[in-house]
C-alpha positions in Angstrom: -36.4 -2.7 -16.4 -36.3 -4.9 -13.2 -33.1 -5.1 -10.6 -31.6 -8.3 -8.2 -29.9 -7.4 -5.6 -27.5 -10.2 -5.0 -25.2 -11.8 -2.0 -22.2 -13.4 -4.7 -19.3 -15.3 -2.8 -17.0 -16.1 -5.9 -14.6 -19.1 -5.8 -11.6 -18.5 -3.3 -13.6 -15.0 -1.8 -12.2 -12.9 -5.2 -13.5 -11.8 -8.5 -9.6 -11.6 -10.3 -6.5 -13.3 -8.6 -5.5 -9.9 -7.6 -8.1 -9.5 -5.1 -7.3 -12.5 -4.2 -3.8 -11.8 -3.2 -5.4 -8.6 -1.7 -7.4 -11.1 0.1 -5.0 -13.0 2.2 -3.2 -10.1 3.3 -4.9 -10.2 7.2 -4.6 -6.4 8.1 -6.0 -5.2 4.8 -9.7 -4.8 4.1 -11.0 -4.6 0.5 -14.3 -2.4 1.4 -15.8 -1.9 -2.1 -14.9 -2.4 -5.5 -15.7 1.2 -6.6 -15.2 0.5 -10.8 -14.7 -2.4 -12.6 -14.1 -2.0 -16.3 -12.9 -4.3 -19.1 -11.5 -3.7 -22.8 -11.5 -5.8 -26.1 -7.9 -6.8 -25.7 -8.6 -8.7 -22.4 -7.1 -6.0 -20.1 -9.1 -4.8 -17.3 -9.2 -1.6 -14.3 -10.3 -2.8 -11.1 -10.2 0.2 -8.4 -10.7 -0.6 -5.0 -11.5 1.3 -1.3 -9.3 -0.2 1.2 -9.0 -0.3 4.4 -6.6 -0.9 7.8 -2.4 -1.5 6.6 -2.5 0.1 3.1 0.7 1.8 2.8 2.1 -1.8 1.8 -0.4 -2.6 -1.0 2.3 -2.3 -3.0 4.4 -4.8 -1.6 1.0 -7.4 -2.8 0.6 -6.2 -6.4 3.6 -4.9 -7.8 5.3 -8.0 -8.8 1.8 -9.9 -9.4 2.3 -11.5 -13.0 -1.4 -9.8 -14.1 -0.7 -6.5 -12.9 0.2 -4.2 -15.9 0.0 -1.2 -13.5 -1.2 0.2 -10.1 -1.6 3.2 -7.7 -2.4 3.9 -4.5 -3.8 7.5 -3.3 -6.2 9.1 -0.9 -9.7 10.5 -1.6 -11.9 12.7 0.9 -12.4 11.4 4.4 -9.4 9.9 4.4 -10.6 6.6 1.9 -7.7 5.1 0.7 -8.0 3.5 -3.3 -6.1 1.0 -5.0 -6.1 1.3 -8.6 -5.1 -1.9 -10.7 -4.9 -1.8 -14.5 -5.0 -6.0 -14.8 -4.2 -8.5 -17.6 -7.9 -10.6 -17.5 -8.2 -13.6 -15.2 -10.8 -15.6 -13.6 -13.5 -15.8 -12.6 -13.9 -11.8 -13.6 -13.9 -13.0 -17.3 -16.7 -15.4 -17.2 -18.6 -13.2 -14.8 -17.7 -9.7 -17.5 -19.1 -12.6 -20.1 -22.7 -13.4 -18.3 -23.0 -9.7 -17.9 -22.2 -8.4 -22.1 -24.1 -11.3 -23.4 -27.3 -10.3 -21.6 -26.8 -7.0 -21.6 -26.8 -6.0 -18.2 -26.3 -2.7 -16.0 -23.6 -3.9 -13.2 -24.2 -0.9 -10.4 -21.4 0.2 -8.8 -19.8 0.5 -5.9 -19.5 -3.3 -5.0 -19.7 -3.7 -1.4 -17.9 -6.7 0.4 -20.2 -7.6 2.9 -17.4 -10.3 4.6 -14.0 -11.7 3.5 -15.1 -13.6 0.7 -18.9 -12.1 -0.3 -20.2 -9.2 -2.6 -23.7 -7.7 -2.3 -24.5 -6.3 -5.9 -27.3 -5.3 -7.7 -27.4 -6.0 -11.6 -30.4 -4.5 -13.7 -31.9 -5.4 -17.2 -34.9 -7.0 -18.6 -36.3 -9.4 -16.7 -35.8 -12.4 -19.2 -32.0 -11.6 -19.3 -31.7 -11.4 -15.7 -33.2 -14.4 -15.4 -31.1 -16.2 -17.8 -27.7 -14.6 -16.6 -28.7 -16.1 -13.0 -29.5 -19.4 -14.5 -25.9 -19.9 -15.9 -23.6 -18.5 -13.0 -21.2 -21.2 -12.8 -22.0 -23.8 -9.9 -18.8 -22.9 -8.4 -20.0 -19.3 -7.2 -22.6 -18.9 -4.1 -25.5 -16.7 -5.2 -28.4 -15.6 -2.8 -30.6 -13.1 -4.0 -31.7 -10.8 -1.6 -34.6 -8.6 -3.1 -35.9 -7.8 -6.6 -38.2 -4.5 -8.1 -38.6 -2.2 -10.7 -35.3 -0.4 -11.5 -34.9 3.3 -10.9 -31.3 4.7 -12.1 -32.0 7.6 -9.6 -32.1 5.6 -6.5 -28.9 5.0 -4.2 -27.8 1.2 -4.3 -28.5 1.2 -0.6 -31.6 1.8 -0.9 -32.3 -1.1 -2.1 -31.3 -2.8 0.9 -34.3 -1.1 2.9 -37.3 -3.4 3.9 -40.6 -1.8 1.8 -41.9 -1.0 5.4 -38.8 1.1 6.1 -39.6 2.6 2.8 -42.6 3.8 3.4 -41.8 5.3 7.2 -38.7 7.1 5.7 -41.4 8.6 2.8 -43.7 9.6 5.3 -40.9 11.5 7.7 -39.9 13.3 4.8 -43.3 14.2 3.6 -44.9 15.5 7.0 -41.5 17.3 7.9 -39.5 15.5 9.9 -36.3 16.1 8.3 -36.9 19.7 7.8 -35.0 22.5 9.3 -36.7 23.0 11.9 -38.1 20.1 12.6 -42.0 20.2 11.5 -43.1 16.8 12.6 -42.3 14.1 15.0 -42.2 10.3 15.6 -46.1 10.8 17.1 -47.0 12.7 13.9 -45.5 9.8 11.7 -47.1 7.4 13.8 -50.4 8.8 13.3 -50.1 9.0 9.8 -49.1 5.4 9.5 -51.8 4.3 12.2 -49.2 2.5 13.9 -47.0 2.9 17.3 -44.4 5.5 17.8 -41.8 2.7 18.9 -42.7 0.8 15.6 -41.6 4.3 13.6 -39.0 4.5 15.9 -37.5 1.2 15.0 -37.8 1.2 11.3 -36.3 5.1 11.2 -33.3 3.9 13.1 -32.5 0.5 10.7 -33.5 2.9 7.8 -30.7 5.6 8.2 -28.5 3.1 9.9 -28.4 1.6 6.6 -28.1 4.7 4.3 -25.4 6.5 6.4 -23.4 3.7 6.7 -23.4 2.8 3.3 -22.1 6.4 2.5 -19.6 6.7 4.6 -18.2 3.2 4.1 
């Protein structure tokens, strides 16, 4: 099994024309599109993390002429969700389409990585990857970003580490420097890499930077 981890900017920044009135509402964020889900008679869930003015979500959804039902409630850390049970609409449908014909693993959450652009990473065999990419519609942006061997195990973020980050972050763990107490430090990675302490430095710092934030986004 092989993964693409992709930068998708759908047409008018939204997956389903709810997001997209979620969209144009200026002091609301949509952070991540934690579960997307769709059933044979067209209808849909889409669940969202938002962020900034949500107490008036409501005020965008409830009279929205694809919204069947919705709720708004609070998880830990004070994340706010929207949940959205949704008649279908495009482009979700021709994007829920490319996915069930090929057969691929959509991994969730989605991450909005601006107002308009997603950062996801879809898994399968390679040949169905590779034909799903070739018939996204022209009207979408695609970039793909970075490509591998899947492993259901791994965090999505991790992904998004370079594979020399990778290998620093291994090495830390493996000679101690996370442990309680600390066994090991940037010189002892360094030596074990054959490389500068400022070079382990640097890639330890974009490495968790990367992790942390994408868990407490």
């Amino acid at each position: 099994m092989r993964y693409v981890r992709l930068e998708l900017t759908p047409p008018a920044g939204a997956i389903h024309p709810v997001g997209r009135r979620l969209a144009t509402e200026s002091h609301l964020e949509r952070a991540e599109l934690v579960y997307v889900d769709s059933f044979p008679d067209g209808t849909g869930i889409l669940l969202y993390r938002i962020c900034g003015d949500t107490e008036n979500v409501g005020s965008l959804v409830d009279d929205h002429p694809l919204v069947l039902d919705w709720d708004r409630f609070e998880g830990t850390n004070a994340a706010v969700y929207c949940y959205l049970l949704v008649d279908s609409g495009e482009p979700a449908a021709t994007l829920i389409s490319l996915v069930g014909q090929d057969g691929l693993i959509v991994e969730t959450p989605i991450e909005y990585t601006g107002l308009d652009s997603l950062r996801l990473t879809v898994a399968g065999k390679e040949e169905m990857i590779q034909h799903a990419y070739r018939t996204i519609p022209d009207q979408f942006d695609c970039e793909i970003i970075k490509t591998g061997e899947y492993d259901p195990r791994c965090k999505w973020s991790i992904f998004d580490l370079t594979a020399r980050q990778k290998e620093v972050l291994r090495t830390a763990v493996e000679v101690g420097y996370y442990d309680v107490p600390k066994r090991a430090t940037h010189r002892d990675i360094a030596d074990e890499l054959g490389c500068a302490t400022s070079t382990v430095d640097e890639h330890l710092r974009k490495a968790e930077s990367t992790i942390f934030l994408s868990l407490l986004r």
